[in-house]
C-alpha positions as CSV (number, residue, x, y, z in Angstrom):
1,X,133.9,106.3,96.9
2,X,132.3,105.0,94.2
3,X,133.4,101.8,91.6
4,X,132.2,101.3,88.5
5,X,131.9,98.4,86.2
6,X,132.8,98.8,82.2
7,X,132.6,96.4,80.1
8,X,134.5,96.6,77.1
9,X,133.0,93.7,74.8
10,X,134.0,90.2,74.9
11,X,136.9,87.6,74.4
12,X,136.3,83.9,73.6
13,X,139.1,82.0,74.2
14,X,140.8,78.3,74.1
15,X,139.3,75.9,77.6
16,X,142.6,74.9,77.8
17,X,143.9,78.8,78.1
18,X,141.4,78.9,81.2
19,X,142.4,75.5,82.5
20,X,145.9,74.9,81.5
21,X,147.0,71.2,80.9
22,X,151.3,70.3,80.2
23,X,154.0,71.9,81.4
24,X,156.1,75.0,80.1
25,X,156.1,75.5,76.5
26,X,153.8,72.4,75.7
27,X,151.1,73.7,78.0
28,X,151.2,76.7,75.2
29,X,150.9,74.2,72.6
30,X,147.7,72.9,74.1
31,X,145.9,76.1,73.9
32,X,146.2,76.5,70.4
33,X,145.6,73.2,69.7
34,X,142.3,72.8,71.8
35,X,139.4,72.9,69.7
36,X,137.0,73.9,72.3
37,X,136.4,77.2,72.8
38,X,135.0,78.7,76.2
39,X,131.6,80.9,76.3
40,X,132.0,84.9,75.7
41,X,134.0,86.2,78.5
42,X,134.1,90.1,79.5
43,X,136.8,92.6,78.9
44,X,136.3,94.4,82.4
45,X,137.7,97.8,83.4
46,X,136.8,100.1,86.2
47,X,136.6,103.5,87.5
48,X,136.9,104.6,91.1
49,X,135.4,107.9,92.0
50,X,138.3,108.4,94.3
51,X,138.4,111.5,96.8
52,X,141.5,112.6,94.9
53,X,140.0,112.1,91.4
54,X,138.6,109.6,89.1
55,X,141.0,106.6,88.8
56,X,140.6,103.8,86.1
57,X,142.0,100.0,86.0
58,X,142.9,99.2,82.9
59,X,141.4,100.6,79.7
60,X,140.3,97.4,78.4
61,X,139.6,96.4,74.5
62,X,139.6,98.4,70.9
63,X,136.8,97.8,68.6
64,X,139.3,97.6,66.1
65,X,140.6,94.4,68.0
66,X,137.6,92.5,66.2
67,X,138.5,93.2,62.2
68,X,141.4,91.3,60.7
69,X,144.8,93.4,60.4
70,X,144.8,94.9,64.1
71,X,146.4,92.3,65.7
72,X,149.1,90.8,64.2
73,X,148.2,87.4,62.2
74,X,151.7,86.4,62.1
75,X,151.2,85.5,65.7
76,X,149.9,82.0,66.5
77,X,147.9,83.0,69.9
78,X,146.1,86.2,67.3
79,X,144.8,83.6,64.7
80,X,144.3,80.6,66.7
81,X,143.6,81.1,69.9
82,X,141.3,84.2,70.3
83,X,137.9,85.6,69.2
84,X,137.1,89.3,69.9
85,X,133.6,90.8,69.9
86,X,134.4,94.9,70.2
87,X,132.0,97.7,69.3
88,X,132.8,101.2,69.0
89,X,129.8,101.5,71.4
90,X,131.4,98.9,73.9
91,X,135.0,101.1,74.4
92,X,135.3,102.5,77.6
93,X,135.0,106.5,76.3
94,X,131.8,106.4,74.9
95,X,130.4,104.5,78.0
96,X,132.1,106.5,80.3
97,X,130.4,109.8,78.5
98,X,126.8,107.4,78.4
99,X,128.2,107.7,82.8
100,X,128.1,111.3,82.3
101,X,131.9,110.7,83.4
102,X,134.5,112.7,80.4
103,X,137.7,111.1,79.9
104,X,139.9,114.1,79.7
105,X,138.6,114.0,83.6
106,X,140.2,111.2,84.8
107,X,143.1,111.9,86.5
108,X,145.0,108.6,86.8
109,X,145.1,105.1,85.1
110,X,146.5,102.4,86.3
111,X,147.5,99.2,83.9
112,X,147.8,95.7,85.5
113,X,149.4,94.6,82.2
114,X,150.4,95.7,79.2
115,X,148.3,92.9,76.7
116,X,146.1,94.7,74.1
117,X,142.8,93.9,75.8
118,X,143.7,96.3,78.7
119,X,145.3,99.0,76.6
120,X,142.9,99.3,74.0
121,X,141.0,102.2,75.4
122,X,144.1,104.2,76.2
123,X,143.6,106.7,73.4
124,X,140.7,108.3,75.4
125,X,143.2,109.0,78.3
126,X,146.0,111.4,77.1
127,X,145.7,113.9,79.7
128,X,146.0,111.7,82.3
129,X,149.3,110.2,84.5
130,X,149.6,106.6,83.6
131,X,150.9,104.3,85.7
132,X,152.7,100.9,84.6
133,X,155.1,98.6,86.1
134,X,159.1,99.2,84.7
135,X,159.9,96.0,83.9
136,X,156.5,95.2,82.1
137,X,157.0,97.9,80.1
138,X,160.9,97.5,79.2
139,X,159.3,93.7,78.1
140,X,156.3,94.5,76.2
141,X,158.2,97.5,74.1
142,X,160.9,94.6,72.8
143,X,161.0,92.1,70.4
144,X,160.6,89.4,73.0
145,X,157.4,91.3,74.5
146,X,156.0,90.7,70.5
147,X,156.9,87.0,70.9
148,X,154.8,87.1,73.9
149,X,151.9,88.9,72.6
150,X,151.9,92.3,73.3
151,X,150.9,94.5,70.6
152,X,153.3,97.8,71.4
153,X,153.1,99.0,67.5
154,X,148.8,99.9,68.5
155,X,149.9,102.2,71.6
156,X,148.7,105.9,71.2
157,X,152.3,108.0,69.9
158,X,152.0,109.8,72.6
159,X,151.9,107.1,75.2
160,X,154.8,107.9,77.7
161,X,153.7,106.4,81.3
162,X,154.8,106.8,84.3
163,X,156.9,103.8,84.7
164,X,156.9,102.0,88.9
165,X,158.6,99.9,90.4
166,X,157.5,98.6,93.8
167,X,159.0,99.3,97.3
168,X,160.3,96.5,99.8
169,X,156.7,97.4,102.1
170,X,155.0,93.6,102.8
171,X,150.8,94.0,102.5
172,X,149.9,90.9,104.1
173,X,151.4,87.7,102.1
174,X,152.2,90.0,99.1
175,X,156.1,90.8,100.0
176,X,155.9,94.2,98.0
177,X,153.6,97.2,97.4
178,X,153.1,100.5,96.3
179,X,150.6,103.3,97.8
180,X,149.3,105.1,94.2
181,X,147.0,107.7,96.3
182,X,148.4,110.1,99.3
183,X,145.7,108.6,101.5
184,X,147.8,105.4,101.5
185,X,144.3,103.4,100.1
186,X,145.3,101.8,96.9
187,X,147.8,99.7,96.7
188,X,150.0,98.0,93.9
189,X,151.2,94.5,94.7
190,X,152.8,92.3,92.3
191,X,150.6,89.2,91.0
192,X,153.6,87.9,88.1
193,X,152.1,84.8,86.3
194,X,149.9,86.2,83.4
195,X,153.1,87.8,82.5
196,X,156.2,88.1,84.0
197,X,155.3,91.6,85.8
198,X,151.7,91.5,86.6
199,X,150.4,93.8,89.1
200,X,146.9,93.8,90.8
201,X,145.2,96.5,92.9
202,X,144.1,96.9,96.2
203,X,141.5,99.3,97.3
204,X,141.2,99.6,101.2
205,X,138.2,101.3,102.7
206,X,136.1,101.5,99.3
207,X,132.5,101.7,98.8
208,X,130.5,100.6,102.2
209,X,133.8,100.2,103.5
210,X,134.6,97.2,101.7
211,X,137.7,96.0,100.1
212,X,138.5,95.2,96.5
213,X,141.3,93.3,95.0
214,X,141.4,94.4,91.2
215,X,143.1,91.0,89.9
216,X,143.7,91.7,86.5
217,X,144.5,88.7,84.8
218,X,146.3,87.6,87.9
219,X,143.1,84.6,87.4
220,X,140.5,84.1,84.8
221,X,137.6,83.9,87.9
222,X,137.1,83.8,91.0
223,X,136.4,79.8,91.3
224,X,139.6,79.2,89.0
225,X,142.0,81.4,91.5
226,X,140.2,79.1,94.7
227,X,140.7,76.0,92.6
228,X,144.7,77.3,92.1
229,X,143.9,76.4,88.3
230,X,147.4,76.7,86.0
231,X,146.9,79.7,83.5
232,X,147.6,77.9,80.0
233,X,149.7,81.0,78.8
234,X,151.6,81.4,82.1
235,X,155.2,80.4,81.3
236,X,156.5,79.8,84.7
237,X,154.2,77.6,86.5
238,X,155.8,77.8,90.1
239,X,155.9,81.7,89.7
240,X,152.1,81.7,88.8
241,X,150.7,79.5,91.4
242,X,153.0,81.7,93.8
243,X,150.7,84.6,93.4
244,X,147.7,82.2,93.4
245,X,148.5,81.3,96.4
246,X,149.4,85.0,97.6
247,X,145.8,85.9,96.7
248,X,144.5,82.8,98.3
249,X,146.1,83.9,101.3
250,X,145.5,87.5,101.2
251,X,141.7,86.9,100.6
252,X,141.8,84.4,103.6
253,X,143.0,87.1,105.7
254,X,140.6,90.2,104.6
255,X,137.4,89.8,103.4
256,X,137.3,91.0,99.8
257,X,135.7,91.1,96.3
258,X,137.8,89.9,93.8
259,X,137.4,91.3,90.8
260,X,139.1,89.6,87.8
261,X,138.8,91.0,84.0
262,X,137.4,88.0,82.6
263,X,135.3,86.8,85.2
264,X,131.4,87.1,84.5
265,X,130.2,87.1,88.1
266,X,132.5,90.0,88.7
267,X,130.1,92.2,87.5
268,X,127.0,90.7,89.7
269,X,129.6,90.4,92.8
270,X,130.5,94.3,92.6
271,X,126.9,95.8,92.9
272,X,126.0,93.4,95.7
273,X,128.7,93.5,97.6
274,X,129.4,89.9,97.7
275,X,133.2,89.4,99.3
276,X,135.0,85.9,98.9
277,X,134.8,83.9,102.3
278,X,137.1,81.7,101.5
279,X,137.3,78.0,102.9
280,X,139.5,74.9,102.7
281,X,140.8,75.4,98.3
282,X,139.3,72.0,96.5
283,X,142.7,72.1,95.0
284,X,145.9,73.8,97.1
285,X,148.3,76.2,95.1
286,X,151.3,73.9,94.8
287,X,154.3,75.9,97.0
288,X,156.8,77.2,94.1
289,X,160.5,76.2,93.7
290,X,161.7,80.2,93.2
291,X,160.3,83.5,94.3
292,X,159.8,86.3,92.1
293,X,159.1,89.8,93.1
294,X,159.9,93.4,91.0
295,X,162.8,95.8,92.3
296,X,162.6,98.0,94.8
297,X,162.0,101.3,94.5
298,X,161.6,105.1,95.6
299,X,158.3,106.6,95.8
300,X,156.2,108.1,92.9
């Protein structure tokens, strides 16, 4: 197996979006009005050359993400609290054709989340199966999913996905799974925070043998997940630091490479291998008050 790394331009957003300061609804508050902004993050995807086809994470961002009118300026978070940089050279069909890899042969994509910097690309993947959690998509096709910043009116007409919903099957502190190959090596598990139905991705067994945890937006970096820093968009704070602290665990137990979608050392950690060896967090995941997990399910 093979995984690749494409970057799919760049997001600038809010500090206080990557360190998030209040609680609830004013924490929200913060982000827009921070006036610091953080460096030029990365809009990651990937693509595993997978024994039983080429599989890709998320489709990350649309160049037409960075001219005024594609997302919606109505919408505080679009015209306050985000900068896109997007070429029509940086979406993930041109570099997956510079990869000598054609879109039309990937056979499966799997979304962690439904925001538009993970869907943008999925206009290159029609003939593929697309997989994406039930109850994330039931919330991003409504009028509460606008509130909360999904963007369902730029989805491809076509877009129908295959719609999951994860099976009572514990994988280590994660209480819920989801085996997406027949091999049994990549794995949904629910990472809710980010939004309410987050998933992240576990590939067993992958290149050199190593194991990667595709986080999503499950954490903004690697160092912000060990610190258990809040997410400043996360609405629930106990159900976020929950799946911090599931990845905490889960990467104290199996020696990984977490790769988040906005993390710049993602891309240096992937080529070299570098897993996270985890020691005592500078700053503990504080135990929630609820659980939250998706339904159970039947297989695929």
């Amino acid at each position: 197996m093979r995984v690749h790394t494409i970057q799919t331009g760049t997001l600038t957003l809010k500090q206080r979006q990557l360190r998030g300061e209040g609680r609830g609804i004013k924490r929200g508050i913060n982000v827009l009005r921070d006036p610091a902004w953080s460096e030029a993050l990365p809009v990651h995807a990937w693509v595993i050359e997978h024994p039983e086809g080429l599989i890709v994470v998320d489709t990350g961002a649309a160049a037409a993400s960075s001219k005024p009118g594609y997302l919606p300026r109505w919408h505080p978070y679009f015209r306050w609290g985000l900068r896109a940089s997007v070429t029509p050279e940086d979406e993930i069909g041109p570099q997956l054709e510079a990869r000598g890899i054609r879109p039309s042969d990937v056979s499966c994509v799997i979304l962690t989340h439904l925001h538009p910097d993970h869907v943008g690309g999925l206009h290159y993947f029609r003939n593929a199966q697309i997989l994406v959690s039930w109850d994330e998509y039931m919330l991003a096709s409504g009028l509460r999913g606008r509130l909360l910043g999904y963007v369902p009116e730029r989805w491809p007409a076509w877009f129908a996905p295959s719609l999951v919903q994860l099976r009572p099957e514990p994988v280590g502190p994660f209480p819920e799974s989801l085996p997406v190959t027949r091999a049994g090596d990549l794995l949904l598990v629910p990472t809710p925070g980010h939004t309410a139905h987050h998933l992240s991705l576990i590939l067993k067994g992958g290149p050199e043998e190593r194991t990667h945890f595709f986080a999503g937006d499950a954490c903004y970096s690697q160092d912000l997940m060990l610190d258990g820093t809040m997410d400043g968009l996360a609405l629930r704070e106990d159900i976020y630091l929950e799946s911090v602290g599931r990845i905490q665990r889960y990467l104290s137990e199996v020696p990984a490479i977490l790769l988040p979608s906005h993390d710049p050392a993602s891309l240096e950690r992937l080529p070299n291998g570098r897993r996270v060896r985890r020691g005592p967090a500078r700053k503990a995941a504080r135990k929630p008050s609820a659980r939250h997990s998706l339904p159970d399910a039947s297989s695929l």
